[in-house]
N, C-alpha and C positions, 0 to 999 in steps of 0.2 A: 788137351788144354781147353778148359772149357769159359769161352771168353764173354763173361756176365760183367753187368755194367758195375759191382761191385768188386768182383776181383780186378777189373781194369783201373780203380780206382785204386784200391789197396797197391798193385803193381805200378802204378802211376808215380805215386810218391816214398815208394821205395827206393824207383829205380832214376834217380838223374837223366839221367840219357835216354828213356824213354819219355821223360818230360821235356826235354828239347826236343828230341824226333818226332812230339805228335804238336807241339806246338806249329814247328814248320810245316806239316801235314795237315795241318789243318789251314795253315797261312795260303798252303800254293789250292787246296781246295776252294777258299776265298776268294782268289786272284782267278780262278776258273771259274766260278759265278761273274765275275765282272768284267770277264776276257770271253769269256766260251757261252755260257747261259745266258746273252740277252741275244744270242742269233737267235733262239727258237721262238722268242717272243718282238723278235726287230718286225717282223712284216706284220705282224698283228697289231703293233703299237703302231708304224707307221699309218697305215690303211684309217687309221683312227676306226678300226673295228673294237680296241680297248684301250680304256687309258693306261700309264705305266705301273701303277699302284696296282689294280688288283689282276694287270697280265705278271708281276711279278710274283703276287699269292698264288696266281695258278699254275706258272712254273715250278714253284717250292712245291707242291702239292703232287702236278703230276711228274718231277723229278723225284721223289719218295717214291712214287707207285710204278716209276720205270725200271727204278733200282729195287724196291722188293720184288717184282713179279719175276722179273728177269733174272735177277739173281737166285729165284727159285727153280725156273722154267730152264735157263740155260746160260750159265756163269763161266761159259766159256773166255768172255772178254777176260777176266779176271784173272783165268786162269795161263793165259799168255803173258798178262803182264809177270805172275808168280814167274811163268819158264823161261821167259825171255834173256832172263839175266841172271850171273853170277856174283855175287859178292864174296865167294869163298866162306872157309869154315869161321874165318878168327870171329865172332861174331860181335866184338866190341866194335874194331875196325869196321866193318859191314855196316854196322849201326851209324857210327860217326861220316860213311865214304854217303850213306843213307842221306842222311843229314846234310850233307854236303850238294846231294844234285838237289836235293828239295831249295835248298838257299839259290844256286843255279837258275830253274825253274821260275823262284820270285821273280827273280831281277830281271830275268828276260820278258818273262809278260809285263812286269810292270812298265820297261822300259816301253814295249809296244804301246801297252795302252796308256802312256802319257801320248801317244800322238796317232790315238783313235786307230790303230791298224787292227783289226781280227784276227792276232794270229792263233794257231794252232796251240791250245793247252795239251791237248792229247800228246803231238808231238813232241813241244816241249818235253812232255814226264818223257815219252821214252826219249828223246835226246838226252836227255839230262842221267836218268838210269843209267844208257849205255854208258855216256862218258866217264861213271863214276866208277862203273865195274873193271873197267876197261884198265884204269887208274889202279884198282885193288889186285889186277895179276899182271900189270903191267904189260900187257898186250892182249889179244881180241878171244883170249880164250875167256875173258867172263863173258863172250855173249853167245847166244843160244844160236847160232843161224836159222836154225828150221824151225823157230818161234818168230826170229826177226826178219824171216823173209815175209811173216804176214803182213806186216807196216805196208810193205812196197804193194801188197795186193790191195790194201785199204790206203793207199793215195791212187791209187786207178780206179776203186771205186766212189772215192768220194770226189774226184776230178770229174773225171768224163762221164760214168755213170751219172753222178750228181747232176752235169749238166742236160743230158739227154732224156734225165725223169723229168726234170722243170720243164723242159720242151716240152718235151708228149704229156705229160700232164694239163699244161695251158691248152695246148692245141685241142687236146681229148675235151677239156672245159669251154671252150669256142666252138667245137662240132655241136657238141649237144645243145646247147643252148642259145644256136642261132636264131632262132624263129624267135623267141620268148622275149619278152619285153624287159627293157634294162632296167626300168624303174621294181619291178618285182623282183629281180634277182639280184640286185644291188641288197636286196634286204637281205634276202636269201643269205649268200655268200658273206655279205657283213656276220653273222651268225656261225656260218662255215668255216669262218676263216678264224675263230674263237676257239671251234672244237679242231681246226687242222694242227694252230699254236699249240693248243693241249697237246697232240699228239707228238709234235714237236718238242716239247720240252719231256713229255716221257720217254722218248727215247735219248734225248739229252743224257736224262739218267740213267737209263740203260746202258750206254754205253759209257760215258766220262763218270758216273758214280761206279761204275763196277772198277772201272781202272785204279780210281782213289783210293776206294776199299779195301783194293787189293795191296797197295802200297799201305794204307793206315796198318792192315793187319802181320807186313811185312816187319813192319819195325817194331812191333808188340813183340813178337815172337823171336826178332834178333835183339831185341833189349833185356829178355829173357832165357838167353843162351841157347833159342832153338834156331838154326836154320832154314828150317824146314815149315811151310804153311800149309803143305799138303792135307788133304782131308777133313779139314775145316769151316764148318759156315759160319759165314757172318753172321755177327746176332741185328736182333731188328734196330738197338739203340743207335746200332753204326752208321745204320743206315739213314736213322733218322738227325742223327749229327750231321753227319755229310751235307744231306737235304738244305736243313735249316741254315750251318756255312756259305751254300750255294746261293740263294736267296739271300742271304744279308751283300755279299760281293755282288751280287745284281742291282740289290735296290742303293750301292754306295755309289757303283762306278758303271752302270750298265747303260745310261745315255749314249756316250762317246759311239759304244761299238754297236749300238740300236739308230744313231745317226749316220754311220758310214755303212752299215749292212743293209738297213732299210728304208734311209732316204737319198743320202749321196750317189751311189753305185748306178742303181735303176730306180724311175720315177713309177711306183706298180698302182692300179687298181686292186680294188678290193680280190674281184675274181683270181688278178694274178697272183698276190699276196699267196691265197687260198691254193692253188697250183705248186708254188713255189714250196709250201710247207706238206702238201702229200709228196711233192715227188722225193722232197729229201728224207721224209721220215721213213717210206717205203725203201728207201738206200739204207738207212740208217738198220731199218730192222731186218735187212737182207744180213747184212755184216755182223748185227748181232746174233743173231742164230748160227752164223756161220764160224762166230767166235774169231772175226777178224776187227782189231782197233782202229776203227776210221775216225777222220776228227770230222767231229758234229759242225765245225764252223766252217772246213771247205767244203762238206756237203751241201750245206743252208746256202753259201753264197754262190758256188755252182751252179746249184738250183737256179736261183736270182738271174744268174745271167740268162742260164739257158731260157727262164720266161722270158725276157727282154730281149733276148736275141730273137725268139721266134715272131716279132714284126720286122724288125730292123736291126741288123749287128751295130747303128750308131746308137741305136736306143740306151745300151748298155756304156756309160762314162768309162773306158778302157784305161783313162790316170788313174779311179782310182782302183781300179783293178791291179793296173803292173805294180802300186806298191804292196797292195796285198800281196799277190803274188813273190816280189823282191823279200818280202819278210817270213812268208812260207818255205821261198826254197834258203834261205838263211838260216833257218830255224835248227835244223839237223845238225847243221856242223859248228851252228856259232855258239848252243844251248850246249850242244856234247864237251866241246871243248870245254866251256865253262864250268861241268858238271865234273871232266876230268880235271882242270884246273884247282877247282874247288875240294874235289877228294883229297887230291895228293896236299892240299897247306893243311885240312879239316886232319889228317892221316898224321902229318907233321907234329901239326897241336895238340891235338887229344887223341892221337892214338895210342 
């Protein structure tokens, strides 16, 4: 199946239910620009290293180039998402239970980010996935264990990991540049901390664009009676969809979660800003290569901490960390339900 932006088109408005499934696919990619895509750019816009307009262009930009490289280089995130889950053969029902955690999904980010919290989009999808497959065989044989044990390996790396790159990264940035005068490196790292953001949001896309893509391309292919996405690349238009989605959910709703990631939590300098964003993108591109899904937004703010913990554990405002956190560990089970909740009425109605 050869998936050109012409035939998706022609299939688009043939197929009903592949016009609801990408409509919502594109809705929960939206809410993930304006829920998950302003951590890579929160320490940059805080810092007043850039303003939020063109740290938003450059996010769009290198969120494209994390998601093309990556997905050429090594698409293994994507391809967890593809094994993780079952929907079964029927593949109308798959399509519609599809549909079903995508509407899931919405409503749990949105409801987050009406009250500024960063939760986990990444999570979400797979909460929401599992709970819908879950729903399609009516117990835990639609899920893959030895795909979804990697989740639990990619919340240890984006925890404690996350936290103990922000440290040693600040710290390693504090060693070296003791002697050297603050007025010269404050330029310096204003600068650095521009290209760390970059690096940040391409790995943004590297991982939460491969997840999406993996999902957009899921529902093409069961709205077309295939099961199966195996052996397939992304074409480049998808990718550039995704992209451009991402950025518009950023520059709609991306203050809130660019206010509690990178002013609220910890008050950073420039230097730590700059810290804060090598040590998470180096987590970020560990995982990626290892083709384990971590969410880009407990990396970023682990990060966060662990700089601000390494003068003082009061540095860090710990309120509003426990509601982060209260809304992280909620995530799995209140999103899954949902997504199972939501299959079985979506199953009911248009099945």
């Amino acid at each position: 199946m050869r998936l050109s932006l012409s035939y998706f088109f022609d299939l688009l408005f043939s197929t009903p239910l592949l016009l609801v499934s990408t409509v919502l696919t594109l809705g929960v990619i939206l809410v993930n620009g304006w829920t998950d895509a302003p951590n890579a750019i929160a320490t940059c816009v805080s810092t007043r290293s850039l303003a939020p307009r063109p740290a938003i262009i450059m996010a769009a930009i290198c969120n494209f180039a994390g998601v093309y490289i990556m997905m050429k280089l090594s698409p293994q995130v994507a391809m967890t998402i593809y094994n993780m889950v079952d929907f079964g053969d029927n593949t109308r029902e798959a399509t519609v239970a599809l549909c079903a955690a995508m509407v899931s999904i919405v409503v749990w980010a949105v409801a987050a980010w009406r009250f500024g919290i960063p939760t986990s989009e990444s999570h979400a999808l797979i909460a929401g996935l599992s709970g819908a497959a879950i729903a399609m065989h009516g117990s835990a044989d639609g899920i893959n264990f030895g795909e979804w044990v990697k989740v639990i390996y990619g919340l240890v790396l984006s925890t404690v990991l996350g936290f103990f790159a922000g440290y040693l990264a600040v710290k390693a940035t504090e060693g070296v540049c003791r002697n050297m005068d603050r007025r010269k490196t404050n330029g310096f790292f204003k600068n650095a901390q521009i290209v760390s953001a970059g690096a940040m949001a391409f790995m943004h896309g590297a991982q939460d664009g491969q997840k999406f893509i993996g999902v957009f391309m899921l529902g093409i292919f069961l709205a077309n009676g295939q099961a199966s996405v195996s052996g397939v690349k992304a074409p480049t238009w998808l990718m550039v969809l995704c992209s451009v989605i991402m950025a518009l959910g950023t520059s709609i709703g991306g203050k809130k979660i660019i206010k509690s990631v990178g002013l609220d939590m910890v008050k950073l300098q420039t230097y730590q800003g700059f810290a804060a964003d090598v040590g998470a993108a180096a987590c970020l591109l560990l995982s990626t290569l290892t083709g384990i899904p971590v969410s880009t937004t407990h990396t970023k703010t682990t990060a966060i901490m662990g700089v601000g913990a390494s003068k003082r554990l009061s540095a860090v405002k710990w309120s509003v960390v426990k509601e982060m956190v209260l809304a992280w560990v909620l995530t799995f089970p209140g999103c899954g339900l949902l997504g199972y909740l939501m299959a079985k009425l979506f199953i009911l109605i248009f099945g």
